[in-house]
C-alpha positions in Angstrom: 81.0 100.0 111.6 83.2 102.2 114.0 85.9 104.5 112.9 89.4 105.4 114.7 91.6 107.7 113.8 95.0 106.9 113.2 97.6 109.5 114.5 100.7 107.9 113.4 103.4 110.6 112.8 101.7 113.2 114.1 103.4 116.0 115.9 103.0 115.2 119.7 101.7 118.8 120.5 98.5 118.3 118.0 97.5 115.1 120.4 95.2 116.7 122.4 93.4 118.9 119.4 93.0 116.0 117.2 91.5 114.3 120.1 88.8 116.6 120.7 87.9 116.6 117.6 87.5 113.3 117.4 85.2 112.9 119.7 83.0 115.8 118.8 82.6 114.4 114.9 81.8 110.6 115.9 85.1 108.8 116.2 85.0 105.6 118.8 88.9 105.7 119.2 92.0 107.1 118.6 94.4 103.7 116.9 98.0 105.0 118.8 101.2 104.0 117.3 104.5 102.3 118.7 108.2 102.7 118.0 111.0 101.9 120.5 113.9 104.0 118.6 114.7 104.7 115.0 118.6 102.5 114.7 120.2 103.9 111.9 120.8 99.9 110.5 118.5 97.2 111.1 119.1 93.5 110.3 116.0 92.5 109.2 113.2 94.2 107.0 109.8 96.0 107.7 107.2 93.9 107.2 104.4 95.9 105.9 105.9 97.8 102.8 107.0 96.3 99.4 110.6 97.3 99.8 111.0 96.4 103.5 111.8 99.6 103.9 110.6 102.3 106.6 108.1 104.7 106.0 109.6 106.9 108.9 112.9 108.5 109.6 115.3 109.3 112.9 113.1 112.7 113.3 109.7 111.2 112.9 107.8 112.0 116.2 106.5 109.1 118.8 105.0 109.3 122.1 105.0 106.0 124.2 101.1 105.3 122.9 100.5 104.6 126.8 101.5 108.2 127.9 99.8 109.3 125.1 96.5 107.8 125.7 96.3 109.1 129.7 97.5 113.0 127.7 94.1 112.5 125.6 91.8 110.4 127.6 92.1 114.0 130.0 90.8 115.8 127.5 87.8 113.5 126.4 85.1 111.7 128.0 83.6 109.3 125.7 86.7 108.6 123.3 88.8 105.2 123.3 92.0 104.8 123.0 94.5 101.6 121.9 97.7 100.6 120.8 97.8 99.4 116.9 100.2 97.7 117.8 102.3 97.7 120.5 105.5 95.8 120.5 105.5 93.4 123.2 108.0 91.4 122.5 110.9 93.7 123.8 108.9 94.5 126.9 108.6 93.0 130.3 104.9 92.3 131.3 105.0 92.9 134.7 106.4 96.6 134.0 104.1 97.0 131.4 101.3 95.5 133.6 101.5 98.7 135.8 101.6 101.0 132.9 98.7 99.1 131.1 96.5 99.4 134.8 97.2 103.0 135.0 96.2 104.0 131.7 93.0 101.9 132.1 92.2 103.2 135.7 93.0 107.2 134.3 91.2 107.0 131.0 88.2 105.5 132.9 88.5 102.1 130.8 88.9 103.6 127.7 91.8 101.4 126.8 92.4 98.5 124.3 96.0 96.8 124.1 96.5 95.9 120.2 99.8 93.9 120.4 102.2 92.7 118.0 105.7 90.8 118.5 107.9 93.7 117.2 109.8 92.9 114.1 113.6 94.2 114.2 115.8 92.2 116.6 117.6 95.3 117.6 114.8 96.5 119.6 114.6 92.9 121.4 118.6 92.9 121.9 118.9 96.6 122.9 115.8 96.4 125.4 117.4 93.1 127.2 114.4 90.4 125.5 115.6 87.7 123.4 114.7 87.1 119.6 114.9 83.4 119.5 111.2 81.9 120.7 110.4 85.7 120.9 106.3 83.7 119.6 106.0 81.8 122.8 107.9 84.8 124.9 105.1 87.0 123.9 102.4 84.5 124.8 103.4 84.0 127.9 103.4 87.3 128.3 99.8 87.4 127.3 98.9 85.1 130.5 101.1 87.7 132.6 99.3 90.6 131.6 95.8 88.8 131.9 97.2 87.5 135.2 98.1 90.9 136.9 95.2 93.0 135.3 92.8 91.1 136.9 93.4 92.3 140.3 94.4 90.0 143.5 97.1 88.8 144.6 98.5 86.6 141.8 101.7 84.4 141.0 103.1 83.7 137.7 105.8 80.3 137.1 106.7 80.2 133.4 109.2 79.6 131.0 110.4 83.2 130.4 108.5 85.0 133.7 108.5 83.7 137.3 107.4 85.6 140.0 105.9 84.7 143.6 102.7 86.7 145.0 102.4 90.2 144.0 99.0 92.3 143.4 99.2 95.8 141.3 96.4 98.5 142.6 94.1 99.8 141.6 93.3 97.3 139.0 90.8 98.0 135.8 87.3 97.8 136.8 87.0 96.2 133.1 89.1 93.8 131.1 91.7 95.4 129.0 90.7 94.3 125.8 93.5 93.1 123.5 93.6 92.8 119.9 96.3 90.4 118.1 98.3 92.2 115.2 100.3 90.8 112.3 99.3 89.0 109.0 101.3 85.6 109.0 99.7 82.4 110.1 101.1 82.3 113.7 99.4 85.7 114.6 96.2 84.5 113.0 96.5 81.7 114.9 97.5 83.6 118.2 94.5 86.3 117.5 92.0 83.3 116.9 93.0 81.6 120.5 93.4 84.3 122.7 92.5 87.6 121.2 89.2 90.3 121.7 89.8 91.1 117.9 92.8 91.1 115.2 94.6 94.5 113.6 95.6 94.9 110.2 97.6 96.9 108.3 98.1 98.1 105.2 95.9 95.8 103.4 93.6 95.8 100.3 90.1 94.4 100.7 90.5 91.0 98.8 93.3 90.6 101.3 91.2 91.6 104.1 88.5 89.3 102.6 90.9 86.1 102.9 92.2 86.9 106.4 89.0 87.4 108.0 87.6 84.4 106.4 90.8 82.7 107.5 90.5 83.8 111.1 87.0 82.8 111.3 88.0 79.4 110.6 90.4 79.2 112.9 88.5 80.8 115.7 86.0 77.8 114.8 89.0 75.4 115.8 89.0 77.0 119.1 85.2 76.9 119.8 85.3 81.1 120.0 82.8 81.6 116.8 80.5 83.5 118.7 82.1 85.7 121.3 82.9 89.0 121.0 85.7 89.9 118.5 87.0 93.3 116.8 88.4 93.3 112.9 90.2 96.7 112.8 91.4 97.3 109.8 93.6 99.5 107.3 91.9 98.9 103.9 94.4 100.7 101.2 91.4 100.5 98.5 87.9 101.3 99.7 87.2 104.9 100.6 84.3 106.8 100.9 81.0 105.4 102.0 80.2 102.9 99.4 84.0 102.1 100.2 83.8 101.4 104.4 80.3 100.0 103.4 82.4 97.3 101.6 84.4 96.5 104.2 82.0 96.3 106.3 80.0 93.2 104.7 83.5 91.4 104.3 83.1 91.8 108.6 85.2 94.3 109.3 83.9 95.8 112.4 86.1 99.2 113.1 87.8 100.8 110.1 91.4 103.1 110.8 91.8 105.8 108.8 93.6 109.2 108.5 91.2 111.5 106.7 93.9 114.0 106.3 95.4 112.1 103.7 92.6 112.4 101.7 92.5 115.3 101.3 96.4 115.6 100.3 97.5 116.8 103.7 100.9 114.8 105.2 101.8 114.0 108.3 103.0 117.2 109.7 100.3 119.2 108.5 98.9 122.2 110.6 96.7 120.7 113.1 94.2 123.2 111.5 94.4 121.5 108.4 94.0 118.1 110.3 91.2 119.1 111.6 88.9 120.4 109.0 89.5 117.2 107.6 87.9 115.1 110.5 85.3 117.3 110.2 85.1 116.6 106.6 85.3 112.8 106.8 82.5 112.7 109.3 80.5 114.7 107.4 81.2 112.6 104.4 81.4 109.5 105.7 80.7 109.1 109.2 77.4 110.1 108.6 76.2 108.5 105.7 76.4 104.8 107.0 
């Protein structure tokens, strides 16, 4: 099993220390975070808490997870990096195929694209994307990015994207990865068809248990049962190494956590504090399986 550190809500000038630490205690990645904008309404609930409602507020600090990722991938050599998730709905692919390519190329292809549809239709509407068909929008997208990362000259004639010859340089000198988030049955379905692995979040491990059994099946569907393909998850009841040892034999293959928590620590704790408690998790955990 691999373990990534989450750094959701973390103070953007701790990015780099939190990295390096990382990377000296054992980590294999760093999972990065993505929020458009905070509106102060939203027409439509968050998905992953019990209230639908946000576990963030208008001062919360986010760095564009792309930016963030070529800020830390400087100061590391062996880390990864990728997004868990990023929206891609809102976003055009061909911009974001540049972005994606330079990240890659800087960070030495240390880069993983975890993706998700995005969830409030503000950020579609305010961003210029539509909400309506926003499932297809973002698969065709999927070709687009696939498309352009590749390298060559390419051309792209779609439903939502058209666009005659055009080649972005210097392309990755590896695939960019991408990992399929979301829980419902169309991004099960989506991760099982076309992803390198599928991102949970808050989940407990019986959940985790029926998705990953769930995805298996359907990957069988598509004839995909033996390539490669990442389960990172975000199990919310198994800690400690008996815990991650768990999830492991349930087949999940890279486990996200925020050892700070643990230890009673918030979000904006001193990156001190942060710290030690990488250090103690590796020690703890890391370790001993």
């Amino acid at each position: 099993m691999k373990f990534t550190l989450s750094v959701a809500m973390s103070p953007l000038d701790q990015l780099a220390g939190l990295a390096r630490t990382a990377e000296e205690c054992g980590f294999a990645a760093i999972a990065l975070p993505d929020s458009l904008f905070y509106s102060e309404q939203v027409s439509a609930a968050y998905p992953y808490t019990p209230d639908g409602s946000r576990m963030w507020n208008a001062e919360t600090p986010w760095a564009d997870p792309l930016i963030a990722a070529a800020a830390m991938g400087a100061v590391t050599s062996r880390l990864r990096f990728y997004t868990s998730v990023l929206k891609l709905g809102p976003r055009n692919p061909v911009l974001l195929a540049r972005q994606l390519a330079s990240v890659a190329v800087l960070t030495g292809d240390r880069f993983g694209l975890g993706i998700g549809l995005g969830w409030a239709p503000e950020e579609f509407e305010w961003c210029g994307a539509p909400y309506a068909k926003r499932g297809a929008r973002v698969d065709e997208a999927i070709e687009v990015l696939r498309l352009i990362l590749g390298g060559g000259m390419v051309e792209h004639h779609g439903e939502f994207f058209d666009f005659d010859r055009l080649q972005m340089s210097p392309a990755p000198t590896a695939p960019v990865p991408i990992y399929i988030g979301g829980h419902t049955e169309p991004a099960l379905r989506r991760a099982a068809r076309i992803g390198d692995g599928w991102a949970s979040a808050m989940m407990t491990l019986e959940e985790l248990r029926t998705t990953i059994d769930r995805l298996a099946e359907l990957r069988a569907e598509h004839g995909r049962s033996e390539a490669p393909f990442e389960i990172q998850a975000v199990c919310v009841d198994r800690f400690g190494a008996s815990g991650y040892r768990e999830q492991a034999e349930i087949g999940v293959t890279d486990a996200i956590v925020v050892p700070w928590l643990f230890d009673g620590h918030g979000f904006d704790a001193e990156l001190s504090a942060k710290q030690d408690s990488i250090r103690k998790f590796a020690d703890e955990v890391i370790g001993q399986i």
